[in-house]
C-alpha positions as CSV (number, residue, x, y, z in Angstrom):
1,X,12.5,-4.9,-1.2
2,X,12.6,-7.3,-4.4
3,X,12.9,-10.2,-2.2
4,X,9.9,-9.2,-0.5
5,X,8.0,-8.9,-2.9
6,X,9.0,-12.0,-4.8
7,X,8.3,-13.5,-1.4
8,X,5.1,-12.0,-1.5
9,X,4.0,-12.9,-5.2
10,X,4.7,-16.6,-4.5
11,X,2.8,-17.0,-1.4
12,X,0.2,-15.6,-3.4
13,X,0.6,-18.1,-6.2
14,X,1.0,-21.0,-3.9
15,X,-2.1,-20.1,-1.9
16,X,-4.2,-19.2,-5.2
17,X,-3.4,-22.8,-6.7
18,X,-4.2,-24.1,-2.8
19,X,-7.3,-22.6,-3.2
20,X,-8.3,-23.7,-7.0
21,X,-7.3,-27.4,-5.8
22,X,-9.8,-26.8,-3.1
23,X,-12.6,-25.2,-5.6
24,X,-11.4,-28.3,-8.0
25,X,-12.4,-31.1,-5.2
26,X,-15.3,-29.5,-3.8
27,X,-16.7,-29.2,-7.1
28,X,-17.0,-33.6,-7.8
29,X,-19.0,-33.2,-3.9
30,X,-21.5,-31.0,-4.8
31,X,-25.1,-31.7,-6.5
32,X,-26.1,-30.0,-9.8
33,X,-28.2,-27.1,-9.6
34,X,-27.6,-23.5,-8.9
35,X,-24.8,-24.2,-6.6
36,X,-22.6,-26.2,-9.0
37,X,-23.2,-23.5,-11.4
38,X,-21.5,-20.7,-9.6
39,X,-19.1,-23.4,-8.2
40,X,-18.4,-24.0,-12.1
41,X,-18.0,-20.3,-12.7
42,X,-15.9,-19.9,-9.1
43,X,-13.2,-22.8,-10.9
44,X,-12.9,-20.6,-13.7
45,X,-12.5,-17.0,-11.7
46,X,-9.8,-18.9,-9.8
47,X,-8.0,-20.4,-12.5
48,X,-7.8,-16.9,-14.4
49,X,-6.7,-15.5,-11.0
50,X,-3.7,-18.3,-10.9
51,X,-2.8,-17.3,-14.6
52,X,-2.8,-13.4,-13.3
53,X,-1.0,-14.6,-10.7
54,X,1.5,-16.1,-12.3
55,X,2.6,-13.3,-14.4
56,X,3.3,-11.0,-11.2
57,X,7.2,-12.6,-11.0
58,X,7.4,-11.6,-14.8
59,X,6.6,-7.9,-14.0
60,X,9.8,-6.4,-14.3
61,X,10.4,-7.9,-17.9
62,X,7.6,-6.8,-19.0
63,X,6.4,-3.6,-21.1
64,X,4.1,-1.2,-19.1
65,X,1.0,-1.6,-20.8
66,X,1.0,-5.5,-20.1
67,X,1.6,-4.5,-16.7
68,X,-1.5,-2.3,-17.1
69,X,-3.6,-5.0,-18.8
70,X,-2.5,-7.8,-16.3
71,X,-3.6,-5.5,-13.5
72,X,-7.1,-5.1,-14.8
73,X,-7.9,-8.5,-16.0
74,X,-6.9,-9.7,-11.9
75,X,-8.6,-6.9,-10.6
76,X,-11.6,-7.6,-12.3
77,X,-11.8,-11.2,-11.5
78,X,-11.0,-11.0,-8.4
79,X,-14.4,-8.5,-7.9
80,X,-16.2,-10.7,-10.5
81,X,-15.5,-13.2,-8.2
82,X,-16.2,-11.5,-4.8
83,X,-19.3,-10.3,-6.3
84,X,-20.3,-14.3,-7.1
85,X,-19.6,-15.6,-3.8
86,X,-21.7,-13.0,-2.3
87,X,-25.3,-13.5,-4.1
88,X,-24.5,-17.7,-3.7
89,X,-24.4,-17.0,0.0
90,X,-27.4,-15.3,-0.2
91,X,-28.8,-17.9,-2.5
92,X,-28.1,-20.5,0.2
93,X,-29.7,-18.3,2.9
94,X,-32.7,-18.0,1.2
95,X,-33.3,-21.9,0.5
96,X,-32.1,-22.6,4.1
97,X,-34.7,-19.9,5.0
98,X,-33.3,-17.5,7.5
């Protein structure tokens, strides 16, 4: 079970990083304005997801209440960020107009 779920925690961290190096070039491509904005504000929800990330291996070494704080801080990020990429699509559906 630990190997799965060291297995687990680093295809998390590998695809996290995939997806900040994504975030990271998509960001030079797009044009200011509101979109670059919550692009700007995705790259940072992403990075502090990686850093969360990272600390998932370190679990087992760590006292619970970092656990507990760890937990909360990627938790809340991660909804922070769900919650952002939500109102930019509807941002983008009301300038496109549909």
């Amino acid at each position: 079970m630990k190997y799965l779920i060291l297995l687990l925690s680093v295809s998390a961290i590998c695809t996290i990083f995939y997806a900040l190096f994504r975030v990271v070039i998509l960001r030079k491509k797009i044009p200011s304005g509101l979109v670059k904005e919550y692009w700007k504000i995705f790259y940072y929800l992403i990075g502090l997801l990686a850093v969360g990330y990272l600390t998932i291996p370190l679990f087992p070494m760590l006292p619970v209440t970092s656990k507990e704080l760890v937990i909360g801080i990627i938790l809340l990020a991660g909804a922070v960020f769900v919650v952002k990429a939500i109102n930019l699509f509807f941002k983008i559906i009301e300038v496109v107009g549909l």
